[in-house]
FIPAVEX-99487 format. One record per residue: residue in three letters; x, y, z of N, C-alpha, C in turn. Coordinates in steps of 0.2 Angstrom, whole numbers, padded with zeros to 4 digits, always signed. Layout:
<nodes>
ALAXYZXYZXYZ...
</nodes>
This chain:
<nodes>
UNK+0434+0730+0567+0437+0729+0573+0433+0723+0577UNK+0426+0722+0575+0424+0717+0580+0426+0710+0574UNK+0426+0710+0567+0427+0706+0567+0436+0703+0568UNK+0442+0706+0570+0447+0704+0574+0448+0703+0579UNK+0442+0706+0583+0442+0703+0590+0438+0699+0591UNK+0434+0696+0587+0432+0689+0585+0436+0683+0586UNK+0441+0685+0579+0447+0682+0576+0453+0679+0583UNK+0454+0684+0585+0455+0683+0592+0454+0679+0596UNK+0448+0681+0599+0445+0675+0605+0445+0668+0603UNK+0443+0666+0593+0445+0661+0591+0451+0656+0592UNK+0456+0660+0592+0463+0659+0592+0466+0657+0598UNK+0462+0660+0603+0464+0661+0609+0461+0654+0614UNK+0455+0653+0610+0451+0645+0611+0453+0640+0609UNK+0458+0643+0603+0463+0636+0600+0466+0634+0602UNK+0472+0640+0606+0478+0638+0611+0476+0633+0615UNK+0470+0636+0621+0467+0633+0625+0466+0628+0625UNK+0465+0625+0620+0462+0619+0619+0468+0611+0616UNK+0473+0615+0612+0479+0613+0612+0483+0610+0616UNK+0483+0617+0622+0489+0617+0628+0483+0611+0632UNK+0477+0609+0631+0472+0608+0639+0474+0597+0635UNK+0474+0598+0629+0474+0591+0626+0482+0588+0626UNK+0488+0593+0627+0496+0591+0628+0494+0589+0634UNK+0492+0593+0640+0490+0591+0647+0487+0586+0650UNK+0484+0585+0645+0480+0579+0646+0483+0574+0643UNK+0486+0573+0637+0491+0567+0636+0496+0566+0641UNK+0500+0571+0643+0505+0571+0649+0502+0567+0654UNK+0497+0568+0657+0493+0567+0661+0493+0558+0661UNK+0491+0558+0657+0488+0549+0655+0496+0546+0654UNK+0502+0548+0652+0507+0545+0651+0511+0545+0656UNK+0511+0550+0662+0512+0552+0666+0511+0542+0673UNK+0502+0542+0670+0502+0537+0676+0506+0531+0678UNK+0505+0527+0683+0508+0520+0685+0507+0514+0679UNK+0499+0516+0677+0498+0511+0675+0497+0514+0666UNK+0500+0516+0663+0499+0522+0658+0497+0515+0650UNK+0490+0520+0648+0486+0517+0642+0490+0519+0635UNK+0492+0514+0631+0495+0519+0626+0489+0521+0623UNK+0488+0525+0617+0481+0525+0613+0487+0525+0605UNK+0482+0520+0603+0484+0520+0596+0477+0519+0590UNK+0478+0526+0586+0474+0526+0580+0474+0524+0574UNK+0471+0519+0572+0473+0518+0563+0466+0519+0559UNK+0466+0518+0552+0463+0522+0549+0459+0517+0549UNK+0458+0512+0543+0453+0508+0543+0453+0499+0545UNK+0449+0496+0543+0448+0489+0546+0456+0485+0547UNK+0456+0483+0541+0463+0481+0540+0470+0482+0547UNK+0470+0490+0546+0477+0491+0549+0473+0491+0557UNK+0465+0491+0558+0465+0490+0565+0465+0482+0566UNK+0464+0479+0563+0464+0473+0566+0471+0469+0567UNK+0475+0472+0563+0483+0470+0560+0486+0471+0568UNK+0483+0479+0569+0488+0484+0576+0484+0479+0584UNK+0477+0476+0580+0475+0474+0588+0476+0467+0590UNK+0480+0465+0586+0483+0459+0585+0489+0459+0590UNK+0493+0462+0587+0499+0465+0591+0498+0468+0598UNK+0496+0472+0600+0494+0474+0604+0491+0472+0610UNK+0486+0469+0608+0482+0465+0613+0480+0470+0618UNK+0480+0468+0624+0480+0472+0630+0483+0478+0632UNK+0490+0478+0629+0493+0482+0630+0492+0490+0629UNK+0487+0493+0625+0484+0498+0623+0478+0498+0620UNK+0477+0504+0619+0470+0507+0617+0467+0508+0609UNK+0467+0502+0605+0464+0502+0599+0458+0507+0596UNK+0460+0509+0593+0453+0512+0591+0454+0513+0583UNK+0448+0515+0579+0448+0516+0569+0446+0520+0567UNK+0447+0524+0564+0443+0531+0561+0437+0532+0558UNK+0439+0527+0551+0434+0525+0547+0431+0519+0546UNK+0426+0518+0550+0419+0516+0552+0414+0513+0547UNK+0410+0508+0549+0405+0505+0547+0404+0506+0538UNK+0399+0508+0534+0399+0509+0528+0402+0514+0522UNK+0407+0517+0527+0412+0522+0524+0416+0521+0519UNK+0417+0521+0513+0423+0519+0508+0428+0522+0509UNK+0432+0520+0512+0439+0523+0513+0442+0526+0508UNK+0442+0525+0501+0444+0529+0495+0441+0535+0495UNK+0437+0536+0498+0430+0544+0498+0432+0547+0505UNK+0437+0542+0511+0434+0547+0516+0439+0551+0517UNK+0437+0560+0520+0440+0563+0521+0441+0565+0532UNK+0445+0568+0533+0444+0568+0541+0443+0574+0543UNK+0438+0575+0549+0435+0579+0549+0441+0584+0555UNK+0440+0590+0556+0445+0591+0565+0445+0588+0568UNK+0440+0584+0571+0438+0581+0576+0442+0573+0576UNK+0442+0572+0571+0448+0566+0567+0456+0566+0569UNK+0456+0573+0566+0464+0576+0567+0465+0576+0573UNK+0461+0580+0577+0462+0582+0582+0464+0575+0586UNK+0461+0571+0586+0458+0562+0588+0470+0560+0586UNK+0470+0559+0581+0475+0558+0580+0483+0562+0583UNK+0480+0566+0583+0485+0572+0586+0487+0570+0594UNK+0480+0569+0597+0481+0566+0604+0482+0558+0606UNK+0484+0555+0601+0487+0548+0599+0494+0547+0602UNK+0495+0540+0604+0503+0542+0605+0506+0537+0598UNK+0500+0532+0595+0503+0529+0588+0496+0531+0586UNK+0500+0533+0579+0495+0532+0571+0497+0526+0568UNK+0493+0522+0568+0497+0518+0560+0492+0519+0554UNK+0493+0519+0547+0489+0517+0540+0494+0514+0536UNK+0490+0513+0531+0491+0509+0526+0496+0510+0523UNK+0494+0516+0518+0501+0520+0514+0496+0528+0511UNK+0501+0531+0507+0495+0536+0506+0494+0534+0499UNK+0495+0529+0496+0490+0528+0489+0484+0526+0492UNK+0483+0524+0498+0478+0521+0500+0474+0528+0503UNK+0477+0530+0510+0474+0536+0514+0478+0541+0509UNK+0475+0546+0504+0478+0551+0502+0479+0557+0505UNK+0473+0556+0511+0474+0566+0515+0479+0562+0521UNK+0482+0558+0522+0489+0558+0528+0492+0562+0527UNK+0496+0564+0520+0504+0568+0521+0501+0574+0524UNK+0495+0578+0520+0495+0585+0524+0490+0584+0531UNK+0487+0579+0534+0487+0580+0540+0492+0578+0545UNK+0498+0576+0543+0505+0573+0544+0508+0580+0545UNK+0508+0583+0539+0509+0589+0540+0508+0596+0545UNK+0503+0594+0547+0499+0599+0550+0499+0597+0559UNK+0501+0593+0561+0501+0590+0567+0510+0591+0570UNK+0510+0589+0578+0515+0589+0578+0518+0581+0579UNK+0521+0579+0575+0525+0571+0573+0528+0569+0580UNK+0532+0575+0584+0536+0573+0588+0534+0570+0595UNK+0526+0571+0593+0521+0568+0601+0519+0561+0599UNK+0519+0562+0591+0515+0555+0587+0520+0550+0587UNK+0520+0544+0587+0524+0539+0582+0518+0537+0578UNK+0521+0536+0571+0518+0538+0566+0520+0531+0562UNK+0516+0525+0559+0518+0519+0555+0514+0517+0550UNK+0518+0517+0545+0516+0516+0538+0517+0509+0537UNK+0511+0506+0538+0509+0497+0536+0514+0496+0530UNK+0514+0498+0524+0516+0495+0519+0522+0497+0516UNK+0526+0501+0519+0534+0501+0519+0537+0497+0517UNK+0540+0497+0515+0545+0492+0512+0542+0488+0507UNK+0537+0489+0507+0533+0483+0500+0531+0488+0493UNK+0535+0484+0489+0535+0489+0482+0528+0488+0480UNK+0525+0494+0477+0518+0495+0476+0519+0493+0469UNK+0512+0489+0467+0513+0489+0461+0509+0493+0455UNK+0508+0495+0451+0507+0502+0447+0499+0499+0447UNK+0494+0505+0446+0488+0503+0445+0487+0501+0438UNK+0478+0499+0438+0477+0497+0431+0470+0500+0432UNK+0467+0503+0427+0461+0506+0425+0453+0500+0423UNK+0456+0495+0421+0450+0491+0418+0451+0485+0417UNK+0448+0483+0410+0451+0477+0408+0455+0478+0402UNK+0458+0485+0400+0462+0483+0396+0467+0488+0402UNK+0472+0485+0401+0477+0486+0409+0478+0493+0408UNK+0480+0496+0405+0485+0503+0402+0478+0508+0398UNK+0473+0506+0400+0467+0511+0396+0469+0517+0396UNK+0466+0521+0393+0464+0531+0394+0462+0532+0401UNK+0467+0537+0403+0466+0537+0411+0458+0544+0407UNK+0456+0544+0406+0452+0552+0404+0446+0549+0409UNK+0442+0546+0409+0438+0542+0414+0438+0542+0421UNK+0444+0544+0423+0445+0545+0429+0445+0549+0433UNK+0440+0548+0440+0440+0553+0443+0445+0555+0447UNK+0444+0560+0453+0449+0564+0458+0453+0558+0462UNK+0450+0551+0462+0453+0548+0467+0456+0543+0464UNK+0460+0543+0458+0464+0541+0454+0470+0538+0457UNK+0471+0531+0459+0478+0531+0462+0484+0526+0455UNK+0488+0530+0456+0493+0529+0452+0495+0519+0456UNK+0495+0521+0460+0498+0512+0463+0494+0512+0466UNK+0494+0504+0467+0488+0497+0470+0491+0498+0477UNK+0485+0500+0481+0487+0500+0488+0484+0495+0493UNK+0481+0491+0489+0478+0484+0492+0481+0479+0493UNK+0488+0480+0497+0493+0475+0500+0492+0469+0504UNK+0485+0472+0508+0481+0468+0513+0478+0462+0512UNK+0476+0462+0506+0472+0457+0503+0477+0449+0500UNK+0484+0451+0499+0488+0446+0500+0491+0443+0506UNK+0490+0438+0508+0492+0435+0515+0499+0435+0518UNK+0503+0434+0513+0512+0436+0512+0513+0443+0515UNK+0507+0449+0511+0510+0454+0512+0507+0456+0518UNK+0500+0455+0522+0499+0457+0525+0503+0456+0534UNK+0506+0450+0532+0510+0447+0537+0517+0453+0537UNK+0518+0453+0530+0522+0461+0530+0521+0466+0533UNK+0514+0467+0534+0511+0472+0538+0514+0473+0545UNK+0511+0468+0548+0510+0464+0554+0516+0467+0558UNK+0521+0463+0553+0528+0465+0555+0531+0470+0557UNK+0530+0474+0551+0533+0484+0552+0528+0486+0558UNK+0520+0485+0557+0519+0487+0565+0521+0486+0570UNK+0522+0478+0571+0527+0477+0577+0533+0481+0578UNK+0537+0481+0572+0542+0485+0572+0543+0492+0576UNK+0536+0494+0574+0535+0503+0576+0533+0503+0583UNK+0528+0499+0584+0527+0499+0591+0529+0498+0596UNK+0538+0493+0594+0543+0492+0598+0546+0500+0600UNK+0547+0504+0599+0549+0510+0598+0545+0513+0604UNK+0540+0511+0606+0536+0516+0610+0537+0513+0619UNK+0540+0517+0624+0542+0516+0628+0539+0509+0631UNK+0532+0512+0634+0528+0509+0638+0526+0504+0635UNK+0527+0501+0630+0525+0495+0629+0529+0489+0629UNK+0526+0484+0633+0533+0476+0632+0535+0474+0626UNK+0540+0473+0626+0543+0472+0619+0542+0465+0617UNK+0543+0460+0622+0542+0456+0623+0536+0452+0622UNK+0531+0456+0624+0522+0452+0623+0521+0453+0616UNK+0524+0461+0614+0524+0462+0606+0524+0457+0601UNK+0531+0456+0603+0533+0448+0598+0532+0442+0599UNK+0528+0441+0605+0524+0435+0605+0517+0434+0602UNK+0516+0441+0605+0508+0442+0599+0510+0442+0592UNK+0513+0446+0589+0515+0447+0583+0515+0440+0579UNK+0520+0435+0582+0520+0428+0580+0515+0425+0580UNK+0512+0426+0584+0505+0420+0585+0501+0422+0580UNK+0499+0427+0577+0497+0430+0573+0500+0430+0565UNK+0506+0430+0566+0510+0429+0559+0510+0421+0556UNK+0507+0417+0560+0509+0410+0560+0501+0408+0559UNK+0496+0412+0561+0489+0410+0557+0489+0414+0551UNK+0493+0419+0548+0493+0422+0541+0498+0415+0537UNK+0501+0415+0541+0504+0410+0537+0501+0403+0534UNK+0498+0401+0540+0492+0395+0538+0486+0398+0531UNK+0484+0406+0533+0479+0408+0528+0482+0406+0521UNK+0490+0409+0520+0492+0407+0514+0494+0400+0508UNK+0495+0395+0515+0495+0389+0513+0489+0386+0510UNK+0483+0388+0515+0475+0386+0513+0474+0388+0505UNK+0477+0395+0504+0474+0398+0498+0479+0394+0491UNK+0484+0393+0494+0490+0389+0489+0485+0381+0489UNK+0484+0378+0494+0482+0371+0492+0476+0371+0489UNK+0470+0377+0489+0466+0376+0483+0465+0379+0477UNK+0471+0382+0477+0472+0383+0470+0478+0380+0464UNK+0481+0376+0468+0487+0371+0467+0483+0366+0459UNK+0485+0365+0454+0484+0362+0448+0477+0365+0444UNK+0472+0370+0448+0466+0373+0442+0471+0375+0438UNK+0466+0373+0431+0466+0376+0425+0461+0380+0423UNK+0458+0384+0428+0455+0391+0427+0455+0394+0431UNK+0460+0399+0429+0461+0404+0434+0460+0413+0434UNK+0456+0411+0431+0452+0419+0430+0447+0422+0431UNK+0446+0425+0437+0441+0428+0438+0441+0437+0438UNK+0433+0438+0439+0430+0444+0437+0427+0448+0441UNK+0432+0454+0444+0431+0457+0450+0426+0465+0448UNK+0424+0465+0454+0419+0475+0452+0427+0478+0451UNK+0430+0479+0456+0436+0485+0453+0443+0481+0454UNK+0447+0485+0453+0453+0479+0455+0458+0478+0462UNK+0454+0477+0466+0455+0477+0473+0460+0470+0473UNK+0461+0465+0469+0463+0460+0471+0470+0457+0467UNK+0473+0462+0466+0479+0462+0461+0486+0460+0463UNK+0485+0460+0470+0491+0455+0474+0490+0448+0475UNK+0484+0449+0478+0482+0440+0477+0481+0437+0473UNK+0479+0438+0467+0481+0436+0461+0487+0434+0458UNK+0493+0442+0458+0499+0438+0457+0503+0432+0462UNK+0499+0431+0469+0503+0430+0474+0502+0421+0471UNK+0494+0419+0468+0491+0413+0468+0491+0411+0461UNK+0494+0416+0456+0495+0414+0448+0487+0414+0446UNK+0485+0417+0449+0476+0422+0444+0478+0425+0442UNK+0473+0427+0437+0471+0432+0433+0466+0435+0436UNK+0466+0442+0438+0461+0448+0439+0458+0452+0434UNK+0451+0452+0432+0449+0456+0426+0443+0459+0430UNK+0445+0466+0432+0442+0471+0436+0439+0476+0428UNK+0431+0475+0432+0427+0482+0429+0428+0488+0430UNK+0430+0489+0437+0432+0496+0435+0441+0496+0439UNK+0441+0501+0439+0450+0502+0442+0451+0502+0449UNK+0457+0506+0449+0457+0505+0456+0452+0507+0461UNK+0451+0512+0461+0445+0516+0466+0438+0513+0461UNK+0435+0513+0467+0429+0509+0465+0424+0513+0462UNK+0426+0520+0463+0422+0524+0460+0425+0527+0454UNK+0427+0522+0450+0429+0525+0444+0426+0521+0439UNK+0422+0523+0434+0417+0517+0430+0419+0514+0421UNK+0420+0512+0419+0423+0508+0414+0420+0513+0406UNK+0424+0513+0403+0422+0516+0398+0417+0512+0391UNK+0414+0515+0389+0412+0510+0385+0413+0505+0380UNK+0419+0507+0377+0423+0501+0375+0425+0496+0380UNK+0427+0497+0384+0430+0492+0390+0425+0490+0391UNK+0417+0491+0393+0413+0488+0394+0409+0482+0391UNK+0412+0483+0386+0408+0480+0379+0412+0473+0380UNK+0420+0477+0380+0426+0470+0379+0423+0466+0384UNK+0422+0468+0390+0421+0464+0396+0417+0460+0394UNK+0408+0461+0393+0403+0458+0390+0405+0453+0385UNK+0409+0455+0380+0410+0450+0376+0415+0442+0379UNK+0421+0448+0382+0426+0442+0387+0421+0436+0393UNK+0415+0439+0396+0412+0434+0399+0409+0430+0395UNK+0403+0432+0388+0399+0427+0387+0407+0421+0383UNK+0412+0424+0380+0416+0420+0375+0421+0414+0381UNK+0421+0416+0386+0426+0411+0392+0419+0410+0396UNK+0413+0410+0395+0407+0406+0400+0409+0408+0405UNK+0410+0413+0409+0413+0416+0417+0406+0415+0420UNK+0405+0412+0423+0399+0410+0425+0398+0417+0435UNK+0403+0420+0437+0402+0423+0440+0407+0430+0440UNK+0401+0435+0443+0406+0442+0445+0406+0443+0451UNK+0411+0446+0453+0412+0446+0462+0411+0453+0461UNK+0404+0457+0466+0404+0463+0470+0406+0466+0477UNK+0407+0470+0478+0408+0472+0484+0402+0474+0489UNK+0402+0476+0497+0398+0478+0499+0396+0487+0499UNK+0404+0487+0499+0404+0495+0500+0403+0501+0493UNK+0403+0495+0488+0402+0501+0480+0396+0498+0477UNK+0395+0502+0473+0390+0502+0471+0390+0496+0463UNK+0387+0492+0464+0387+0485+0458+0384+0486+0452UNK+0381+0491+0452+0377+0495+0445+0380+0491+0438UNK+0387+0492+0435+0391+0491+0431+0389+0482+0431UNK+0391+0481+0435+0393+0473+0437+0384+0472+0437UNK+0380+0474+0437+0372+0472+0435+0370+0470+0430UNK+0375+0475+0425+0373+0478+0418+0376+0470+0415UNK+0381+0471+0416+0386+0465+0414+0383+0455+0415UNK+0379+0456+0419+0378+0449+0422+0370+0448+0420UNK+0365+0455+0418+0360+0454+0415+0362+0451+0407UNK+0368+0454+0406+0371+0454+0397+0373+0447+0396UNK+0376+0444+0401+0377+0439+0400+0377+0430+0405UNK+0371+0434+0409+0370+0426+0414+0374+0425+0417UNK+0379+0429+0419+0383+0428+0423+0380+0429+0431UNK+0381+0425+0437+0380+0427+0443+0382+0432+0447UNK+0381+0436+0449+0382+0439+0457+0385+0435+0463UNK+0392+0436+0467+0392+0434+0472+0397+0439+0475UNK+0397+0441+0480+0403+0445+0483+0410+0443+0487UNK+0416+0448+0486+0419+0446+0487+0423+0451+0491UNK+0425+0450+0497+0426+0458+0504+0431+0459+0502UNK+0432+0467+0500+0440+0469+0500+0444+0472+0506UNK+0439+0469+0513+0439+0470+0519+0441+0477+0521UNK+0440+0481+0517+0439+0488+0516+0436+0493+0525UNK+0431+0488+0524+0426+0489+0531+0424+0483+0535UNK+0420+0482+0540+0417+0476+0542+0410+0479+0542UNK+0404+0478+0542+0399+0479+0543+0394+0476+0549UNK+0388+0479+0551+0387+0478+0558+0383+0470+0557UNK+0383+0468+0552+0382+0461+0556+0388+0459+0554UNK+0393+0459+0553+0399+0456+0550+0402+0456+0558UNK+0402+0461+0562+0403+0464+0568+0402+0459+0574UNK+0393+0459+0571+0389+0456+0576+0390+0447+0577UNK+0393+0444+0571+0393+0438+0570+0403+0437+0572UNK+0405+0441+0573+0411+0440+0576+0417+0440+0572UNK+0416+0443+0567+0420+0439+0561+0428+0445+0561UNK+0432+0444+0556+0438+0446+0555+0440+0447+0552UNK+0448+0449+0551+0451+0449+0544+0452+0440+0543UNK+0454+0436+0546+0457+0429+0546+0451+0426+0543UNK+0445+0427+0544+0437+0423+0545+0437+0425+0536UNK+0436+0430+0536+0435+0435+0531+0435+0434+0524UNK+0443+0433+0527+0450+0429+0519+0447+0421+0518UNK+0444+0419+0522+0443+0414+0521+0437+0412+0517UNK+0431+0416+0519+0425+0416+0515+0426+0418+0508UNK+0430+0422+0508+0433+0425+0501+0438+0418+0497UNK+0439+0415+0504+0442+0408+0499+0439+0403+0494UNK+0432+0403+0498+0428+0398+0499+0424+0400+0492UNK+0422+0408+0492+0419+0411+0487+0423+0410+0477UNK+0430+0412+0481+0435+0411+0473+0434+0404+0471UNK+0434+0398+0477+0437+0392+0472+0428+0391+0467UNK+0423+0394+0467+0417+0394+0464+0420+0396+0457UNK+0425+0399+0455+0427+0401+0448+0434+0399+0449UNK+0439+0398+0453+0443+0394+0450+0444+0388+0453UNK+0445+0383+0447+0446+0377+0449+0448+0372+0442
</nodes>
């Protein structure tokens, strides 16, 4: 008995808390001057939504400072955080895998809910350096498709768009300032792109050597070659044949660098570059921003840029 009327008082603090947080959204949408609140999940899709947005609402990101986004999970406090949103945006769920069942579990019809990568065909993942390897290696965050859309300047400007798109839909917002921000902003992606085209226009080496394969639309976009040590998620680690191949592909092409990341761990890619003299430099898969990244003002625009600066050191 006592533990159902436990159970009970539980339940009955849930309603509470539900009906007190509907009330308080009414409340805030209700005013003159009414804030929208919009949550997305990590770097990318906040920077992409605060671009758009501007002044017109209330920015905010889930997933935070050092947190691997392929690892993170959300806590109630997350849900809940989203639940009282009037937009979510993410990426896709190759990318964020727990949305469909927090999507599920909420009520959609208070949310506007926008999938960044919509209409952009994913293209199939790849394990290593031999593209089709033995998935057996593989841990639980195995994504079938490349979810790192953002990393191409073409596609991200795709992004850019379906958020505008979504956020047209939501009353309180000017439609108007939407698509003037939107543009201002699609037209500096668009300069990103041409930057990236005029230094890579006539090299004859175009192949570099990533920690994991986060960079597999830019590549296609720019006519590289990507030769990732591990696969899509960064915690998935190369097998030791594949290990070997790569070791021998560096010293036999002189690959004079390996690009790591900040947010995974470079272990593999240490092993590799002790084996063969190859250098360490990194390369953002803008995954995160980090707090001096934060502190120096930087962005996704700045970001892609340093990443420009970093690849023409291997291709050229």
């Amino acid at each position: 008995m006592k533990r159902k009327k436990r159970y009970g008082v539980i339940l009955s603090l849930l309603a509470l808390f539900i009906l007190a947080s509907c009330g308080q959204k009414e409340k805030e949408t209700s005013s003159s001057h009414p804030s929208v609140k919009v949550v997305t999940t990590f770097y990318p899709m906040y920077d992409f939504t605060k671009q758009v947005v501007g002044e017109e609402g209330e920015v905010s990101m889930l997933i935070k400072g050092s947190v691997e986004p392929h690892d993170y999970e959300p806590s109630p406090k997350d849900i809940a955080k989203i639940q009282q949103a009037d937009v979510f945006v993410y990426n896709s769920k190759e990318m964020e895998t727990w949305v469909p069942s927090v999507l599920a579990s909420i009520d959609k019809s208070q949310v506007k809910v926008i999938e960044a990568s919509q209409g952009i065909s994913l293209a199939k993942g790849s394990d290593s350096l031999e593209e089709e390897a033995d998935h057996a290696h593989a841990k639980d965050h195995h994504h079938e498709y490349d979810p790192h859309v953002w990393l191409d300047p073409v596609l991200a400007k795709q992004e850019v768009q379906q958020i505008r798109d979504g956020l047209k839909s939501v009353s309180q917002l000017d439609q108007s300032v939407l698509t003037t921000q939107a543009k201002a902003y699609e037209e500096k992606l668009t300069q990103l792109d041409q930057a990236y085209q005029t230094a890579f226009k006539g090299a004859t080496q175009r192949v570099f050597v990533t920690q994991h394969a986060a960079f597999g639309y830019l590549a296609k976009r720019y006519n590289l070659t990507q030769l990732p040590i591990a696969g899509i998620s960064p915690d998935q680690e190369p097998s030791p044949a594949s290990l070997a191949k790569m070791e021998k592909f560096v010293k036999e092409n002189q690959v004079n660098i390996i690009y790591t990341e900040a947010l995974s761990s470079s272990k593999v890619a240490k092993t590799i570059s002790e084996a063969t003299g190859a250098e360490l430099k990194e390369l953002s898969t803008l995954e995160s921003l980090s707090a001096k990244e934060n502190k120096q003002g930087l962005d996704y625009l700045k970001i892609m840029e340093q990443n420009l600066t970093a690849l023409k050191e291997s291709i050229h």
